[in-house]
N, C-alpha and C positions, 0 to 999 in steps of 0.2 A: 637688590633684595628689598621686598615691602616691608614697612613697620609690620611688628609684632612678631616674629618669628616663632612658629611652631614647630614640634618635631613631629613629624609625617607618623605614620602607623608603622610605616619598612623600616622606621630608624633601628628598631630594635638585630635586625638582620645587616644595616648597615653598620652598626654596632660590631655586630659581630664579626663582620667582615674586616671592621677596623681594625681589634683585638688580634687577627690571624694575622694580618699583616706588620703590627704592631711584634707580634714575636716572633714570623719570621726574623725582620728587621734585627733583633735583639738576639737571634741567635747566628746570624751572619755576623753581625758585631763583634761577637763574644765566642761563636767557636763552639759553645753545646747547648744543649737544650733543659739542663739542670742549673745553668749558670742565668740564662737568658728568664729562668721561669721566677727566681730570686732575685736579680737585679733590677733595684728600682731604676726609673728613669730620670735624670738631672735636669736636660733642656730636650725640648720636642719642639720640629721645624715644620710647618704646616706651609707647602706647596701648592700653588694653586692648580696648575693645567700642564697638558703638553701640546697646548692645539694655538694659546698666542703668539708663544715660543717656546724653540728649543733648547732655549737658556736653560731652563729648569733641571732638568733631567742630565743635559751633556756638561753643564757647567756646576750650577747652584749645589748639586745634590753632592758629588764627589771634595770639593773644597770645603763643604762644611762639616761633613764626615769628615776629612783629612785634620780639620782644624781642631772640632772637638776631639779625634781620639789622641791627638799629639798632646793634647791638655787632661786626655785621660778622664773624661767626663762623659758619663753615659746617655746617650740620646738616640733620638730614634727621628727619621725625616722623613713625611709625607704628603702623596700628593691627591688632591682631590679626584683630579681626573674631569676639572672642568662644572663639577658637581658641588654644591654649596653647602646641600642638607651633609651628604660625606664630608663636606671639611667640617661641618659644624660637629658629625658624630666623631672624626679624629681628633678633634680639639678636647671631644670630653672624655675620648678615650687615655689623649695625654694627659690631663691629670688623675685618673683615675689608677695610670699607672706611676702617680708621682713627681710629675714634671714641677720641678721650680720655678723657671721658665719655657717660656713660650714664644718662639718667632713666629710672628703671622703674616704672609706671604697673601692678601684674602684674597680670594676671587670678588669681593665687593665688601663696601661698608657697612653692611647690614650685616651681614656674618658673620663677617670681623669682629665687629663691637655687640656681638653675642657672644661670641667665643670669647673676647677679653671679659668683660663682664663676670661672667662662669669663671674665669681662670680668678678674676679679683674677691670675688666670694669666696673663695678657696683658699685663698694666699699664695697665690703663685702671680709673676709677674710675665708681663709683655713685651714683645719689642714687636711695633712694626717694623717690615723688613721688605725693602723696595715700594712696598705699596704704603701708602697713610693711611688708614681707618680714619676716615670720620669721625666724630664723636666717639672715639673709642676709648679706652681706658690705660694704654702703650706707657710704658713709663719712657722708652728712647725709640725714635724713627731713625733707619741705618738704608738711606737711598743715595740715589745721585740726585745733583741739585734739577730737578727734570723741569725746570724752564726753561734751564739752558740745553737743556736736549733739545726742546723745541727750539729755540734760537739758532743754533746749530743747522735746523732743517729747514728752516725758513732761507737762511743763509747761503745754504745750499740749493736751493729750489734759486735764488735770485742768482748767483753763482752759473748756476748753469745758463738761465737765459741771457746770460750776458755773454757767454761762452759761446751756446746757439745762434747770436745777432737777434735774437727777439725782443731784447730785453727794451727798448725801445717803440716797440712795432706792437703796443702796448696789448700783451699779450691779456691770455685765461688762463687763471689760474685757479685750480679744483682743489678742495681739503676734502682728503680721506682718514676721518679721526677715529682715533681707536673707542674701546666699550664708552657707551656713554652712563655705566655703573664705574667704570674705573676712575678713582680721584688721577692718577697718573696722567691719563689720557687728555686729561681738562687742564692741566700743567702743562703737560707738551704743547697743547692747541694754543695757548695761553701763550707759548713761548715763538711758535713760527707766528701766529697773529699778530705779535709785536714787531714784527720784523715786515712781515706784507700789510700789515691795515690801513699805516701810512701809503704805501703804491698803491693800495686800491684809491684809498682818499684824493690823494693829483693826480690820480688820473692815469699814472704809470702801466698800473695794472689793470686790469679789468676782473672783479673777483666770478670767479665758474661757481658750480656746484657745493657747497660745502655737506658732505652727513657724515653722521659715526659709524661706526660699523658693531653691530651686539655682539658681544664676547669675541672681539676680535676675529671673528669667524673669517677665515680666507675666503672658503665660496661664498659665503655672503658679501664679501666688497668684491668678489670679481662680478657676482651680479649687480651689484651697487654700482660698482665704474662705468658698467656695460651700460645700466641705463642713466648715467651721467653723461656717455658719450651717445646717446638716442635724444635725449634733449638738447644736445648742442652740436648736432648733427657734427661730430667728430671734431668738435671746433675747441678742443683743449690743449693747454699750449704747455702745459705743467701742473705737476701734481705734488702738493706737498702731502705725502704716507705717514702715519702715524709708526710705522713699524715695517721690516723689510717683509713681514710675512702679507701684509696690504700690500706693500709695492710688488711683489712678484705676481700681486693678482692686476694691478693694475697693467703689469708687463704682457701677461696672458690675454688681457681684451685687447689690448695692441697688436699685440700676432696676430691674436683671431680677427679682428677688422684691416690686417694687413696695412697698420699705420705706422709711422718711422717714430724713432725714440724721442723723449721729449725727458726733459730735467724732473728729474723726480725722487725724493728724499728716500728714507728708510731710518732703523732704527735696530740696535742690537747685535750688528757683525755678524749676521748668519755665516752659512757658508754659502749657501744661495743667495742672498745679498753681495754678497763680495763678488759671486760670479756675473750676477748683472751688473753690479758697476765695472769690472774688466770688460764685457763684453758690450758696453756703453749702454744697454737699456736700465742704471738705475745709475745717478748722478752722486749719491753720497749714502751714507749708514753714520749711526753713530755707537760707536765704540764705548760702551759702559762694561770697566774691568770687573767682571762679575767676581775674578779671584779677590779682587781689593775691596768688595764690597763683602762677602763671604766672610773675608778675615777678620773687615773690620764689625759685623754682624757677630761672627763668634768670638773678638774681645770681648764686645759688650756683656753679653750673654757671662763667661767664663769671670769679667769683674762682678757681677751683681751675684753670681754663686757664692763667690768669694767675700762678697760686702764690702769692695776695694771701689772708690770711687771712678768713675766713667766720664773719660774728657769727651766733648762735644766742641762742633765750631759751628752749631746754630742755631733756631728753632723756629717749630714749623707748626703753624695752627693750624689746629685739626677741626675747629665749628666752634669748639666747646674755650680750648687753652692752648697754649703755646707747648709743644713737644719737645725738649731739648732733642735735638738732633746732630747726628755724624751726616752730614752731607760730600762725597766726593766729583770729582770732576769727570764731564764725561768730555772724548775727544772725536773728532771730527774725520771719518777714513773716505780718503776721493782715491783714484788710480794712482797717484802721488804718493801714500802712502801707507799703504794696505798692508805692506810687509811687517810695521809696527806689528798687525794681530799675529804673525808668524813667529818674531823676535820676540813677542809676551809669552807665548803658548797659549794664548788663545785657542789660537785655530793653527793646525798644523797644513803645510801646504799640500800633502794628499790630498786634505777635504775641501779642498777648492780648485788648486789646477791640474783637474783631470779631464779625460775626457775633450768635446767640443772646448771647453775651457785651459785645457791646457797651452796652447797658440796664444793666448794673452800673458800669461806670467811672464813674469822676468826669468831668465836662468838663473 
């Protein structure tokens, strides 16, 4: 998002649009539409998209819901839909119905750190939540520690070529990095670059192509790899993905130029993810328990209601100051052990060994 953010002429319609879905939400919660029209709202959850991932929606949206209603605190969760000016009018739609706090999930920093702003003028506080805002105003950031996500993928990207026999045969190796508006994205990058920049350096490796991909858009990194793989006339030997929904684009230009699988990281435990690593065209995902991050998102939230103090095991600079932060661990899923996301309830095994995919699972 550019400096200065204004609100567009349609805000007033997106506004409105917010409000409707704002009481839908509050009457699903609560059961009627006399209750929902009375009931102020406690903490409001501002979701970015469904097009980076499908975490949002399959995972993020139901455990948080589950978490706040078990603590009996009224709230409402929404998602932009990939739109900024929209998350910027739900954000002012939540406190206008109240909100204490505020999770901001942003689609970027710029938005982010408008909507905290508004929220701090108001008296109402913040949590980043998986994403950092920039310069924003967050009183606690609730992520996983996403350098070692990347770390993780780098690891796995050198993992494979060792696996392969190329690992020697000093291959190329391409970065497919997520939004280059996401602070995450530049964490992740930050984290597999520490792990390949030394191979590039002696020589190990030979570095390919490196771009981002804008708003993590899938067709745009399958056209992005397509013409990574026309510059290097098909001469890529590995791919570190920012995210499983880049490496399944990365999978697709492989089919389509009819090329054999090569090591290739991912991010998130899709279900699609998991089926290309069974089916050996992705090499790794990383597993961030979105339940564990969820829960531990709505303690924060549910302590600072309460004015109980909020333990923390880190902090994390945002431009401006250091963010007391809940940082958790993310884990590493190869064909070795997948079944973890099955044994968590992640992912249940329906949503992944069906189909063509079924011949890979274990019984």
């Amino acid at each position: 998002m550019k400096k200065g953010f204004r609100r567009p002429a349609r805000a007033l319609l997106v506004v409105g649009a917010a409000a409707l879905l704002l009481t839908f939400a509050s009457v699903w919660g609560s059961g009627s539409l006399s209750e929902a029209a009375t009931t102020k709202i406690q903490v409001c959850v501002l979701l970015p998209d469904t097009t980076s991932s499908v975490r949002y929606e399959l995972f993020d949206r139901p455990y948080l819901a589950k978490a706040f209603r078990a603590a009996g605190i009224s709230n409402t969760i929404l998602n932009a839909q990939g739109d900024q000016n929209t998350q910027k009018s739900q954000g002012d739609q939540c406190l206008t119905n109240g909100a204490k706090v505020i999770l901001v999930d942003a689609l970027n920093s710029g938005v982010g750190a408008a909507i905290e702003a508004d929220a701090a003028s108001k008296g109402a506080k913040t949590i980043d939540y998986d994403r950092l805002v920039l310069h924003g105003k967050s009183s606690y950031y609730v992520s996983f520690n996403n350098v070692s996500v990347g770390k993780l993928q780098g690891q796995g990207v050198v993992a494979g070529l060792k696996a392969n026999g190329k690992y020697s045969k000093k291959p190329v190796v391409a970065e497919l990095n997520g939004a280059p508006t996401d602070n995450n994205a530049k964490l992740f990058k930050q984290g597999y670059d520490s792990i390949l920049n030394p191979l590039y350096r002696n020589g190990t490796f030979k570095k390919g192509p490196d771009q981002s991909v804008p708003d993590w858009n899938n067709q745009q990194a399958l056209t992005i790899f397509e013409q990574m793989l026309a510059r290097t006339n098909n001469k890529i030997d590995a791919v570190a993905a920012a995210n499983d929904g880049l490496a399944g684009s990365v999978v697709s230009a492989l089919k389509n130029h009819g090329l054999k699988r090569i090591p290739l990281s991912g991010q998130d435990a899709t279900p699609q993810g998991v089926q290309n690593i069974l089916s050996g065209w992705q090499t790794m995902t990383v597993y961030k328990a979105v339940k564990a991050e969820a829960a531990a998102a709505a303690k924060v939230a549910i302590a600072m209601l309460k004015g109980q103090k909020v333990k923390t095991n880190g902090a994390t600079n945002n431009g401006d100051r250091k963010v007391p932060s809940v940082l958790l661990k993310p884990v590493s899923i190869t064909k070795k052990n997948y079944t973890l996301l099955f044994k968590d309830g992640f992912l249940k095994k329906s949503q992944v060994c069906v189909g063509q995919y079924k011949k890979y699972c274990a019984p």
